[in-house]
C-alpha positions, 0 to 999 in steps of 0.5 A, spaced: 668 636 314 675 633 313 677 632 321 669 630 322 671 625 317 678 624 321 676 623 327 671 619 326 676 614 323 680 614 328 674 613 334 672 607 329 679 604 329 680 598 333 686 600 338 681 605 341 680 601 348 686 599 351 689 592 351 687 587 355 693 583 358 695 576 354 693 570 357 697 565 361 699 560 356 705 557 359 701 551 361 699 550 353 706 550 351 710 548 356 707 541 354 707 543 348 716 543 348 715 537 352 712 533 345 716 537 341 722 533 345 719 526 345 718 528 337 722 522 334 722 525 327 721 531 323 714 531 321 711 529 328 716 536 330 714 540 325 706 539 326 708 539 334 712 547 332 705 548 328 701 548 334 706 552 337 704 558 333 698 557 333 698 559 340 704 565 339 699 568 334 693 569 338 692 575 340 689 578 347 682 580 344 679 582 337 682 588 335 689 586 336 688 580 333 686 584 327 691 588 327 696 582 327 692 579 322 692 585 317 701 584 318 701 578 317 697 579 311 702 585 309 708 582 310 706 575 307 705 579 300 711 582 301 708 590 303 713 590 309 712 598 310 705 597 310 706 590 315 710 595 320 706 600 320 700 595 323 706 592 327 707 598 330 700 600 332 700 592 335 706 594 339 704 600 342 696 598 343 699 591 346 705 592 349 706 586 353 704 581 347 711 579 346 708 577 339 707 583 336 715 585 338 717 579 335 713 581 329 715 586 328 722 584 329 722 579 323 720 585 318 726 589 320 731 583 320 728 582 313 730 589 311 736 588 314 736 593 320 738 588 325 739 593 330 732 594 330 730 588 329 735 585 336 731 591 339 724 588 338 727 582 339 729 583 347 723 586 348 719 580 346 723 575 351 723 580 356 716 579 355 716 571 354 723 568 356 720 561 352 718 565 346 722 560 341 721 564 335 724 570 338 729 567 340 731 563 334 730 570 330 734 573 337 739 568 334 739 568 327 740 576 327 746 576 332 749 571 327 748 577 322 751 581 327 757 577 327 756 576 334 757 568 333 758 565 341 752 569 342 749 567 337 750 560 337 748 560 345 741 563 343 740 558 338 741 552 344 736 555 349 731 555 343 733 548 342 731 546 349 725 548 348 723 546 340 729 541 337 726 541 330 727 548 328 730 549 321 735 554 324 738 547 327 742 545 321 746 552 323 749 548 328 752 542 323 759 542 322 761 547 317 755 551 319 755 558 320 754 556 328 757 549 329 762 549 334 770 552 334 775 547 332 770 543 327 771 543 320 768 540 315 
């Protein structure tokens, strides 16, 4: 009765079917990093940033969506093992939905297992060069590294394509990315 009962949980799981591949957005959002340039202050940049996520975060069809709506469900209430599990099924039911590395990345960086972390991370702009929240995570967790250069080149090429992330102020005289030669 038991694998009866298995089995047909598993049959039931949404990842049965493979994963479609994820839209073309890049239309969406390369209009959406030129707004976000011509923002002239931080509210229009933070609202223009919003609607970037909402594009990062749809996933290619239902079932993953609702995996990656259970892991960032997890992860919101601070259950990261139970997030990376789901993240881990998205990755390996979508494989080339760069968000479900990028997700995934987050909850090893919280963990502080960067080198995972850069692991997801390389895959999620392998699989979208222009996915800013990878490369600004790609950037903040080679700062953690200690790989500063690195990371403060990687944090520019974000800032091309959205200049109202938080992680700018990184880049400020004193901070942890600003320029060799400038003190405070």
């Amino acid at each position: 009765m038991k694998k009866l009962l298995f089995a047909a949980a598993f049959v039931a799981s949404p990842v049965i079917a493979d994963c479609p591949a994820p839209e073309d957005h890049s239309m969406e959002l390369e209009g959406l990093f030129d707004a976000a340039r011509a923002a002239t202050n931080d509210r229009a940049g933070r609202e223009i940033s919003g609607k970037m996520w909402q594009v990062w975060l749809r996933a290619p069809n239902e079932a993953a969506q609702e995996v990656l709506n259970n892991g960032l469900k997890r992860r919101d209430s601070y259950d990261f093992a139970g997030a990376l599990k789901e993240f881990d099924r998205l990755a390996s039911y979508c494989p080339t939905y760069a968000e479900g590395f990028n997700q995934r990345a987050y909850i090893h960086f919280l963990r502080e297992d960067y080198a995972k972390a850069l692991v997801d991370l390389d895959k999620a702009l392998m699989l979208s060069p222009t996915h800013v929240p990878a490369q600004s995570g790609r950037a903040l967790t080679l700062m953690n590294l200690g790989r500063i250069d690195e990371a403060r080149a990687q944090l520019l090429e974000a800032l091309k394509n959205n200049p109202w992330l938080s992680e700018r102020f990184l880049l400020a005289d004193g901070g942890p990315l600003a320029l060799p030669g400038k003190d405070i």
